[in-house]
C-alpha positions in Angstrom: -1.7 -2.6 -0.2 1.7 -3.2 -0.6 5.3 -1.9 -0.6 8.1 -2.4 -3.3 12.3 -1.6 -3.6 14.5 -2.5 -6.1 18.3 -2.3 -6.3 21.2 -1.9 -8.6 24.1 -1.8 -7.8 28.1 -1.7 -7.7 28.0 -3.7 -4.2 26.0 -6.0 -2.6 22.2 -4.9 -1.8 20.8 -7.3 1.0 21.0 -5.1 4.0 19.8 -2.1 1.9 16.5 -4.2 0.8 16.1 -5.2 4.1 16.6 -1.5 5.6 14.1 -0.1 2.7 11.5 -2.6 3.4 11.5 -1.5 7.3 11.0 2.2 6.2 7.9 0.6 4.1 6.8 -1.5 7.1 3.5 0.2 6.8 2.7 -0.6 3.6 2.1 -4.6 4.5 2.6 -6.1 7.8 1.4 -9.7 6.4 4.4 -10.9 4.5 8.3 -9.7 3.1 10.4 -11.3 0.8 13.8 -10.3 -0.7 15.0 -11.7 -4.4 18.6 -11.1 -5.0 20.7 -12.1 -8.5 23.7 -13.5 -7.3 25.6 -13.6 -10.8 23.2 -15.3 -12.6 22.0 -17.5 -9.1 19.0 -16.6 -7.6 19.0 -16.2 -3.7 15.6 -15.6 -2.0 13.8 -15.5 1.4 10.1 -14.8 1.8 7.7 -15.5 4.6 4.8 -14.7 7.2 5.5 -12.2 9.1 7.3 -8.5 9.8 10.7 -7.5 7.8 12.4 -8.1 11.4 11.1 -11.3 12.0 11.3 -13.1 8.2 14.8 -11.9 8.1 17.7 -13.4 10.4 21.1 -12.9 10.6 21.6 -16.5 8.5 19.0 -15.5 6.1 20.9 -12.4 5.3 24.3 -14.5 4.8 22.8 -16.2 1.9 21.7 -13.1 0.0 24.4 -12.4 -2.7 24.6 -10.3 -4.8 24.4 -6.8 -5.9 20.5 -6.7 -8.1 17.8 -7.5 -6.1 13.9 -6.2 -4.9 11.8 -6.7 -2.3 8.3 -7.0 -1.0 6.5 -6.2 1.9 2.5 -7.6 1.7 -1.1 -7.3 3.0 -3.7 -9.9 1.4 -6.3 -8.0 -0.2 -8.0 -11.5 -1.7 -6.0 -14.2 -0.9 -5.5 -16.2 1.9 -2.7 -15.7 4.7 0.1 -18.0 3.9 3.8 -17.8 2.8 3.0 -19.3 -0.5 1.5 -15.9 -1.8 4.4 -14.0 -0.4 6.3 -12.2 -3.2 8.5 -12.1 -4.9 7.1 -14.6 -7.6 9.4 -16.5 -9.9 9.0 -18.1 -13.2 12.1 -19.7 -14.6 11.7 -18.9 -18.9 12.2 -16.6 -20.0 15.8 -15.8 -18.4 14.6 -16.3 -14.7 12.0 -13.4 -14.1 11.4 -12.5 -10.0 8.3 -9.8 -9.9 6.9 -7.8 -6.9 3.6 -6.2 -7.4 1.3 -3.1 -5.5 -1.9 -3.1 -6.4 -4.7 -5.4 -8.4 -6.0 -6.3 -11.4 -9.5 -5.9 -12.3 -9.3 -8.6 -15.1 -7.2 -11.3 -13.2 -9.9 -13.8 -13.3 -10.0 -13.3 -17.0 -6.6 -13.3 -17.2 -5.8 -16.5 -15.5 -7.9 -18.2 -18.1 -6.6 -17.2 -21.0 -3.0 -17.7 -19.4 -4.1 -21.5 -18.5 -6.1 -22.0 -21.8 -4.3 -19.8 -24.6 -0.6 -19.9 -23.3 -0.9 -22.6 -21.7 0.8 -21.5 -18.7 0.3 -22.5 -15.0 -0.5 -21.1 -12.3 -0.2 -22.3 -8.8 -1.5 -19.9 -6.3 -5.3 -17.3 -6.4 -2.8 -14.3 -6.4 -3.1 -11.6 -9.5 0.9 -10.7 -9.2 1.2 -14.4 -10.6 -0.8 -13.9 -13.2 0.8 -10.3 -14.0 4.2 -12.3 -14.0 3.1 -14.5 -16.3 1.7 -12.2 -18.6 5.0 -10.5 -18.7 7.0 -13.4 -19.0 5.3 -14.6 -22.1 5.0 -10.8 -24.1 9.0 -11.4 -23.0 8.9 -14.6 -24.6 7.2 -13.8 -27.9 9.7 -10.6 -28.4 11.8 -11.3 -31.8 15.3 -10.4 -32.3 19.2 -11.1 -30.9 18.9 -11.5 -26.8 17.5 -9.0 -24.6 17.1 -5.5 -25.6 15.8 -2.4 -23.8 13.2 -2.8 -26.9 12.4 -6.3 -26.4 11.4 -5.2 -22.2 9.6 -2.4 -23.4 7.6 -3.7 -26.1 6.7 -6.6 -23.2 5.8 -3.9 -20.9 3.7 -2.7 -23.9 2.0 -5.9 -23.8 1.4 -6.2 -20.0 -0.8 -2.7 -20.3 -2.5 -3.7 -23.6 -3.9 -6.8 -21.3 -3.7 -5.9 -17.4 -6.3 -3.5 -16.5 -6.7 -1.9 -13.0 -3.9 -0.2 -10.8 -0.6 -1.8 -10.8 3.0 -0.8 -9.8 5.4 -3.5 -10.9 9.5 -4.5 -10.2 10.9 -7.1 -12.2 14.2 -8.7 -11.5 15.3 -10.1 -14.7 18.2 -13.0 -14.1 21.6 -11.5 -15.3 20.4 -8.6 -16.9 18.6 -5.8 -14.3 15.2 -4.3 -13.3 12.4 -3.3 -14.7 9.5 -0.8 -13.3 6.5 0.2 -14.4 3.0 2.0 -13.4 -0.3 1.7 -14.7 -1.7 4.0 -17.4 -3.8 5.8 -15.0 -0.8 6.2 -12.4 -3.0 4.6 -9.7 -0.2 3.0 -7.5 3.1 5.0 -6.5 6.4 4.1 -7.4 9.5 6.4 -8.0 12.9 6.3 -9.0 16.0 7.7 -7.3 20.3 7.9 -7.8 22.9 7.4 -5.6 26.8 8.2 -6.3 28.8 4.7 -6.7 32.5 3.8 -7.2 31.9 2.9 -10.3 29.0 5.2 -11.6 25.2 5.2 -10.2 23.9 3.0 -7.9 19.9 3.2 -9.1 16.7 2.2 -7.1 13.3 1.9 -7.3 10.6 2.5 -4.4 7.0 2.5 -3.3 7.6 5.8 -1.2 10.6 8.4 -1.6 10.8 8.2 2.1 12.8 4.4 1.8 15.4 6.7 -0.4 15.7 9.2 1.7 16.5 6.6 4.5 19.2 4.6 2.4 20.9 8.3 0.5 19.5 7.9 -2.7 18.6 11.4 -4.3 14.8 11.0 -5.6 15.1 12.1 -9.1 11.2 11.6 -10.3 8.3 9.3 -9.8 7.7 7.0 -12.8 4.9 8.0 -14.9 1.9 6.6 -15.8 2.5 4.0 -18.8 5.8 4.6 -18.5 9.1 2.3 -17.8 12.7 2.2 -16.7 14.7 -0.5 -17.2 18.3 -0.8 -15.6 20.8 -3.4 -16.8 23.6 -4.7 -14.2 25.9 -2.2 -15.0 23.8 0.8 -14.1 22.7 1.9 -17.6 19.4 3.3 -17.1 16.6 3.3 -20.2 13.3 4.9 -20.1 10.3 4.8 -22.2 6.4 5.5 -22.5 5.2 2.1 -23.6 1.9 3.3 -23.4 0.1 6.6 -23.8 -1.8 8.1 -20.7 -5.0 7.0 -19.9 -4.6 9.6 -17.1 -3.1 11.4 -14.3 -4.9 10.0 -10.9 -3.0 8.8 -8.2 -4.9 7.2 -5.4 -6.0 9.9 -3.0 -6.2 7.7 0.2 -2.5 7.5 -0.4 -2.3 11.2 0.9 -5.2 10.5 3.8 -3.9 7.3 5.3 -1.6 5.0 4.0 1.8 6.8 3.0 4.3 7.7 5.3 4.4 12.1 5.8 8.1 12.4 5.1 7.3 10.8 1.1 6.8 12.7 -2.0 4.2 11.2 -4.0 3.9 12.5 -7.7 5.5 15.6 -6.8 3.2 16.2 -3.7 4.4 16.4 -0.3 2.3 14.0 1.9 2.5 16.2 5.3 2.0 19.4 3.5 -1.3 17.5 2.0 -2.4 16.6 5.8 -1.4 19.9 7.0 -4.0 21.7 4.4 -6.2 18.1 5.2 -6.9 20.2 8.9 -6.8 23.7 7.8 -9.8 22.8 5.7 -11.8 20.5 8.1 -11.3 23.5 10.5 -12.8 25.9 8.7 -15.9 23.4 8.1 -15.9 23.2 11.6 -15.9 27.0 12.0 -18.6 27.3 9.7 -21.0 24.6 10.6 -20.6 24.9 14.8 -19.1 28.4 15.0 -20.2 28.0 18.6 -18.4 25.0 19.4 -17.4 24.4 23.2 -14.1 22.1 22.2 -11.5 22.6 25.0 -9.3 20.7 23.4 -8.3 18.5 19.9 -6.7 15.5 20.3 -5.4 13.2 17.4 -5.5 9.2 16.9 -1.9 8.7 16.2 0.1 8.2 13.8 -1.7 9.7 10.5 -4.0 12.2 11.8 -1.2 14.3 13.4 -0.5 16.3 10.6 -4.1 17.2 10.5 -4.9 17.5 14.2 -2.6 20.2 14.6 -3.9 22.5 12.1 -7.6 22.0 13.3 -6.2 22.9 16.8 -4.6 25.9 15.3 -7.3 27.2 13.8 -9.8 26.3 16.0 -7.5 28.2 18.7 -7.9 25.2 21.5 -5.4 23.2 22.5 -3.6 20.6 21.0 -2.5 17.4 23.4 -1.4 14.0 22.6 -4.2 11.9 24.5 -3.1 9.1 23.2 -0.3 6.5 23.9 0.1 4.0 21.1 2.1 0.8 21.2 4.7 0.8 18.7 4.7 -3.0 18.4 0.9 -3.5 17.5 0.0 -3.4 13.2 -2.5 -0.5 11.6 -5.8 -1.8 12.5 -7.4 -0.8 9.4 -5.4 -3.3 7.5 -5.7 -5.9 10.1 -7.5 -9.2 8.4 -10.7 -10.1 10.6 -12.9 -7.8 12.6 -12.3 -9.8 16.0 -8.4 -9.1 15.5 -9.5 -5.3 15.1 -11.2 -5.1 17.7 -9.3 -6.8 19.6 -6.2 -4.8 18.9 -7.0 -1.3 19.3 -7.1 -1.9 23.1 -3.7 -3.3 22.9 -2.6 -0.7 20.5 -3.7 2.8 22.3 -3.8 3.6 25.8 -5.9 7.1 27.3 -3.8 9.4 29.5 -6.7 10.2 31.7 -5.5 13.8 32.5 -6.0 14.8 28.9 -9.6 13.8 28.9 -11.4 14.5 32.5 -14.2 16.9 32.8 -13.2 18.4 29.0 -14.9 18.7 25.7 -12.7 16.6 23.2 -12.4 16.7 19.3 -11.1 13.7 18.3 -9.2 14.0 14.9 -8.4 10.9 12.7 -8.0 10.4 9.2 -10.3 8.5 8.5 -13.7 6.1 9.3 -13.5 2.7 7.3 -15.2 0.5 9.2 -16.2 2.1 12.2 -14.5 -0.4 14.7 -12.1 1.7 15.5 -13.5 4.8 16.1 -16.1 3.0 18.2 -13.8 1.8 20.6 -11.8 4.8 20.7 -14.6 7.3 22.3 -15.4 4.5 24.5 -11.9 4.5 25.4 -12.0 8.8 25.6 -15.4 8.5 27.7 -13.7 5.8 30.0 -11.1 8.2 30.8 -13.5 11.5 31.9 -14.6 13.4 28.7 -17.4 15.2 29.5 -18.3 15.2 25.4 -16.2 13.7 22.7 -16.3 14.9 19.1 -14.8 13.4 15.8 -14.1 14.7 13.4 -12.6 13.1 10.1 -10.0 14.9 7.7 -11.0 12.7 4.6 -15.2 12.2 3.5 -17.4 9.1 4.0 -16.5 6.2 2.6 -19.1 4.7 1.1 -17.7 2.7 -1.3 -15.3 -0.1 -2.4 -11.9 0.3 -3.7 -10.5 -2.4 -6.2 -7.1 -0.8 -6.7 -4.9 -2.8 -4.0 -6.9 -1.5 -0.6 -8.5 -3.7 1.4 -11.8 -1.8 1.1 -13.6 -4.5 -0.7 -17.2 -5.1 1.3 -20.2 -2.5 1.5 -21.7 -3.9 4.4 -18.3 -3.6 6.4 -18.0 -0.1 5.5 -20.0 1.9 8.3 -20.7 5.3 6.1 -21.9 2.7 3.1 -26.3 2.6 4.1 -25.4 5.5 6.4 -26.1 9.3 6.9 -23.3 11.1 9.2 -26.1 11.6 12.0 -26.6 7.7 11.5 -22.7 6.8 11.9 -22.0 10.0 14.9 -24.6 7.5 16.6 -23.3 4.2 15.9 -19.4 5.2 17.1 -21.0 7.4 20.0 -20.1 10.5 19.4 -21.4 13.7 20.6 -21.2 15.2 16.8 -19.4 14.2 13.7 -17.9 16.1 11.1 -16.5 15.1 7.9 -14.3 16.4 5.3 -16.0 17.7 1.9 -14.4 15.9 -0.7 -13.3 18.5 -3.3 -11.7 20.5 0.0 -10.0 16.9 0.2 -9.0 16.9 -3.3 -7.6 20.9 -3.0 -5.7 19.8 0.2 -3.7 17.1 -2.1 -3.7 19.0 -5.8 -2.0 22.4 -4.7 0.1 24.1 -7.4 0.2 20.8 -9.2 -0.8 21.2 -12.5 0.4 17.5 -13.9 -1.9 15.6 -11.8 -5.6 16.9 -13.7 -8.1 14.4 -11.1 -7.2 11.6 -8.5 -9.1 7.9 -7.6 -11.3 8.9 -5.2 -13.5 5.8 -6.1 -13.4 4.8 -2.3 -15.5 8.1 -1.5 -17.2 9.2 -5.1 -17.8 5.7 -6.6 -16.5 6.9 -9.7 -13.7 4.5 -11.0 -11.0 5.6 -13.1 -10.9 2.6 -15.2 -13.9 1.7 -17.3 -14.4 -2.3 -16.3 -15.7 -1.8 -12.8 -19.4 -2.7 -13.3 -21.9 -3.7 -9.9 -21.5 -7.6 -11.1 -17.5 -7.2 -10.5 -18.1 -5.4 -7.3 -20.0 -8.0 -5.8 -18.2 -11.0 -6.9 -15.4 -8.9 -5.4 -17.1 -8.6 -2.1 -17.4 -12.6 -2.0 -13.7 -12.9 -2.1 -12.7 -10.1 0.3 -15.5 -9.8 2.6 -14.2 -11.1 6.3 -16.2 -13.8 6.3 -14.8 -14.9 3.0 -11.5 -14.3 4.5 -12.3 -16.5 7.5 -13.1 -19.3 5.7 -10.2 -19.7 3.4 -8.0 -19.2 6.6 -9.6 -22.1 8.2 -9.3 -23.8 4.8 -5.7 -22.8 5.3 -5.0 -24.3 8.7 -6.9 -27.4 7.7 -4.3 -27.8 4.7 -1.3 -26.8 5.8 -1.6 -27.7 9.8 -2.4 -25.2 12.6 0.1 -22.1 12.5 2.4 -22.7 9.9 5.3 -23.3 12.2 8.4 -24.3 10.2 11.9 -24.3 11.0 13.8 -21.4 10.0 16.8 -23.1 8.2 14.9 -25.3 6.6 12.6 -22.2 5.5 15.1 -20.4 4.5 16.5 -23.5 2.6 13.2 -24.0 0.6 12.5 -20.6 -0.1 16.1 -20.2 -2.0 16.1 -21.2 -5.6 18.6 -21.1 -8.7 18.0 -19.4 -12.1 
């Protein structure tokens, strides 16, 4: 999972990037980068790491310019190492910078026929390197006098006539703009929004509406699937659909977990979704244990919240805040390695004991991935004096891998996968375990919403949206992205590059800056 901005402008864009990537923080904790067109120079600055720590005060000095995008990253397959941080560049044609959320489930296919047929090369394992070259050479092989808004979009054409899986992509094309798209199927989020300028519309471009909001863009629509924008360095905006529909179905673990509450995501408001996520896992809990002895509902902060409330609403218990989290610790869930998730949540949450002694407690997350968590969290809620703990889940089992950008890749790290819910209430010790039905899931999200017609709920149905998802793919996927997998290519790493990757800043910053 990851989070894109772009930026046109009538002034220079470097501290809005940078602000825009700290309001998508959550999105990738792994990785940022920020590509800027300084008048036909290109001026980067990507590296391990948080926005606040890849970014210094020098770094930001060099950063002309007034077109630019930027990237914040978590590996999904490839290893942990600045030279997969995006953006990636490709110098023909015209200088191209792309930033990329999501994955390809044809990369591997894809980087062939880019190394055999178009001879291209490719010098990292990531699939936004292959989607940049794709684009680059449908951009090369367009005919006519320069580049046109026709000659982009007939490339975009080409991207989604060979790319399959979900994808949302900003390209920074030297001296002449942006370009966004989305997938057919409108997998991955990305949105467009205005601001007043001095000298017309300042236009930008965003994983979330909430990095808009921050910066006083007006969101004017989310881009649709199949559909692209492009807009030139003087603020001309063009849209087109370069490819029909294949569907309407936005990832629906956007909604449970990984968006921010304050976005609007195809037209949906993400609290209002988790709001309705509790009102329904309430009334499950109503009808399955109408003589429930809960004396109180506490949530696991941040994304359960919304959800927690409601349940303690209509449950008519209390609601407390039980737990203190630590602002300065990543989302576990995301986290590469199942020692550093263990050993995190410790570090990350901390019991106020009061909340807890001699009391029945529902716990309310939003979800159980892996089960880690959730484990350590009772433990932690038993620790402090619960006489029982409950949990209870405001999104269904997951059972099942996702392949569109989420790091949900291995069945035999996914605790609900061989499970039933008696079999996984006993593994994370709790007293009971409730989850969410899925179709009260899907009403929570699709409420008076009549564009979207179905979301990818592979992660929970193992239905995929896209037709080239067969059990061969999913295991070969499992053999990239399992944590074992992952393991071994970061000691692979380390035994490469040295232990750490320590590097001097200046002389990171230095090699990380390029020219067009």
């Amino acid at each position: 999972m990851c989070g894109l901005v772009g930026i046109v402008s009538d002034s220079p864009v470097n501290q809005a990037i940078y602000d825009a990537l700290t309001v998508l923080q959550h999105r990738g904790q792994d990785a940022a980068g920020i590509a800027i067109d300084d008048e036909g120079t290109l001026r980067t600055r990507k590296s391990k790491g948080l926005v606040r720590d890849v970014f210094h005060t020098r770094h930001m000095m060099r950063l002309h310019g007034n077109v630019g995008i930027g990237h914040v990253r978590y590996p999904t397959a490839g290893w942990s190492s600045s030279a997969e941080a995006q953006p990636f560049y490709v110098n023909s044609p015209y200088g191209l910078c792309l930033a990329h959320n999501g994955n390809l489930t044809n990369a591997e296919e894809l980087k062939t026929l880019l190394i055999t047929q178009d001879r291209r090369h490719l010098n990292t394992g990531s699939d936004t390197e292959a989607l940049l070259n794709v684009f680059a050479d449908e951009l090369q092989h367009q005919n006519g006098n320069g580049l046109t808004p026709d000659a982009v979009f007939a490339a975009v054409a080409g991207v989604h006539r060979r790319c399959r899986g979900g994808y949302a992509v900003i390209v920074m094309i030297i001296g002449h703009g942006l370009v966004a798209f989305r997938d057919t199927h409108g997998i991955r989020p990305i949105c467009l929004g205005r601001r007043d300028a001095d000298k017309g519309n300042d236009y930008m471009v965003a994983s979330e509406s909430a990095a808009m909001d921050a910066l006083g863009f007006e969101f004017e629509r989310d881009i649709e699937p199949g559909e692209a924008v492009f807009i030139q360095t003087d603020g001309t905006l063009h849209r087109r659909q370069c490819m029909p529909r294949a569907g309407y179905t936005p990832c629906l673990f956007e909604y449970v977990y990984f968006a921010r509450p304050d976005s609007i995501i195809d037209r949906i408001s993400v609290y209002k979704s988790r709001l309705r996520m509790g009102e329904k896992l309430a009334d499950k809990i109503l009808h399955e244990r109408p003589n429930h002895d809960i004396n109180v509902v506490i949530p696991i902060p941040d994304s359960s919240r919304s959800s927690a409330l409601q349940v303690a609403h209509r449950l008519g218990v209390k609601y407390r805040e039980g737990f203190i989290k630590n602002r300065y610790i990543g989302r576990t869930f995301i986290m590469p390695g199942q020692e550093l998730r263990r050993k995190s949540v410790r570090q990350k949450l901390n019991a106020i004991d009061l909340e807890f002694r001699g009391k029945n407690v529902l716990l309310v997350d939003d979800s159980i991935v892996r089960g880690t968590t959730s484990k350590q969290i009772i433990e932690m809620a038993c620790d402090a004096g619960a006489k029982r703990v409950y949990f209870a889940s405001a999104s269904p089992p997951v059972r099942f891998p996702n392949v569109y950008g989420i790091d949900m890749p291995s069945v035999s790290e996914l605790v609900a996968a061989n499970r039933t819910e008696d079999e996984v209430s006993e593994y994370i010790g709790a007293d009971w375990l409730i989850y969410q039905n899925l179709d009260d899931l899907i009403d929570s999200v699709c409420y008076d919403n009549s564009a979207i017609n179905a979301f990818d709920a592979s992660c929970f149905s193992g239905q995929y949206v896209t037709d080239d998802v067969t059990p061969e793919y999913l295991k070969r996927l499992e053999n990239m992205r399992s944590d074992k997998a992952k393991s071994d290519r970061e000691t692979l790493r380390r035994q490469l590059e040295g232990d750490g990757e320590v590097e001097d800043d200046d002389m990171a910053a230095d090699s990380h800056a390029g020219v067009a």
